[in-house]
C-alpha positions in Angstrom: 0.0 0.0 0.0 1.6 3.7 1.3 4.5 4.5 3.4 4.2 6.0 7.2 3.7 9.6 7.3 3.8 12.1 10.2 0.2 12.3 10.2 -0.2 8.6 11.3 2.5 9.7 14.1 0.4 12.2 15.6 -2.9 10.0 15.5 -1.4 7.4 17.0 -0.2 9.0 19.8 -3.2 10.7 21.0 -4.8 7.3 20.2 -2.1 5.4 22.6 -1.5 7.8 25.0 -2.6 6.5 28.6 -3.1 2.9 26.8 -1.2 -0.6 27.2 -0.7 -3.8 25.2 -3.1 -6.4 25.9 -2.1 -8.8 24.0 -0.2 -10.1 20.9 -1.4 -12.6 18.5 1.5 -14.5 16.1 0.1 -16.4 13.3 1.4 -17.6 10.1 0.7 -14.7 8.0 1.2 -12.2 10.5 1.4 -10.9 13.8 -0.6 -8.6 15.7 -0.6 -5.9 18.7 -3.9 -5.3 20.7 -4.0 -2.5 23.0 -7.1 -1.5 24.7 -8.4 0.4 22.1 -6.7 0.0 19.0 -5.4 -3.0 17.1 -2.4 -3.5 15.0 -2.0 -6.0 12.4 1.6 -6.2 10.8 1.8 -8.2 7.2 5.4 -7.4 6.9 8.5 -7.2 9.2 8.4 -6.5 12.9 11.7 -5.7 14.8 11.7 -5.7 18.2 13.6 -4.7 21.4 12.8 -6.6 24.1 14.7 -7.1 27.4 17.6 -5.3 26.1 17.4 -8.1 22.9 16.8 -7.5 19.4 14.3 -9.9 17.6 12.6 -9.4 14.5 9.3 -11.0 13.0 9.0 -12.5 9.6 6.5 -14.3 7.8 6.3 -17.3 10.4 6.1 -17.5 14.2 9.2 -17.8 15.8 10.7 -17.7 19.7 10.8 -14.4 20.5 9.5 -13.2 23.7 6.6 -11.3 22.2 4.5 -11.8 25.6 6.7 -9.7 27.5 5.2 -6.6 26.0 1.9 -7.7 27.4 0.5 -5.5 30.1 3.7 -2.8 29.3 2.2 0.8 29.0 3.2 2.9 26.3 5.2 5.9 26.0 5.5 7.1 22.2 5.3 6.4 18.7 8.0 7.4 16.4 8.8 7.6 12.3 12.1 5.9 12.6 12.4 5.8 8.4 9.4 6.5 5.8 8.7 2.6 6.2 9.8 1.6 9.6 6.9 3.3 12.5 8.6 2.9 16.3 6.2 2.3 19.2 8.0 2.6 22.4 7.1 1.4 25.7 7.5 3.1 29.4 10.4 1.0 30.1 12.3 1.3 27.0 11.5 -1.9 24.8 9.7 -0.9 21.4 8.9 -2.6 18.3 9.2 -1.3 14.9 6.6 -1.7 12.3 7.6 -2.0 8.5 5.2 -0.7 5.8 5.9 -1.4 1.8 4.9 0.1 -1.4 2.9 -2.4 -2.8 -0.3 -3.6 -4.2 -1.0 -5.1 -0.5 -1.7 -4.3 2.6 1.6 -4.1 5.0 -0.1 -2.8 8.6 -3.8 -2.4 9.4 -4.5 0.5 12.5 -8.0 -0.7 13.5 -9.4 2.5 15.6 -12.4 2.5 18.1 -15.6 2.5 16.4 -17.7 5.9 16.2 -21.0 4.5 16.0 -21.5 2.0 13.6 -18.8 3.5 11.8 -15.8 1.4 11.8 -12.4 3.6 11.9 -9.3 2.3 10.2 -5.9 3.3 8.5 -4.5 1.1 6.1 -0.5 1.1 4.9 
């Protein structure tokens, strides 16, 4: 689909401010980041920082310890690179979200519904 842009930055944050990660769901064709109110589902690459480690998500599950950013409050969303978005949490692990131009869709930001209108960004 499209690249990041600082406009998805600034959404984000007031979107994520005050939240946490619930929970993370690894599948075979992707991986995804629940927070109380908004959901991220990542198609392409996910790098991580957890624990002082670097991991990094790619097409299949694998034994990174995405668990540990259960329950872990944020603290602020970044655009690292046109195509690389940076969440960070309150104790300094983040994970980096890739985005590529293509005819797909790399990252899905489901937002809380307004009514029966369902709210998302696609990239």
């Amino acid at each position: 689909m499209i690249l990041f842009n600082s406009e998805i930055t600034e959404i984000l944050q007031k979107a994520l401010n005050e939240q946490y990660m619930d929970s993370v769901l690894i599948s075979s064709c992707g991986i995804g980041f629940k927070f109380c109110d908004v959901n991220i589902h990542c198609n392409e690459r996910v790098y991580a920082s957890i624990n002082g480690n670097n991991y990094q998500w790619e097409d299949s599950p694998n034994s990174a310890p995405w668990g540990s950013l259960v329950r872990q409050r944020f603290s602020n969303v970044s655009l690292f690179a046109p195509n690389l978005l940076r969440i960070t949490f309150q104790f300094g692990d983040y994970i980096e979200i890739e985005s590529v131009e293509s005819q797909y869709e790399s990252v899905i930001i489901n937002f809380p519904s307004n009514g029966e209108e369902i709210i998302m960004e696609t990239f």
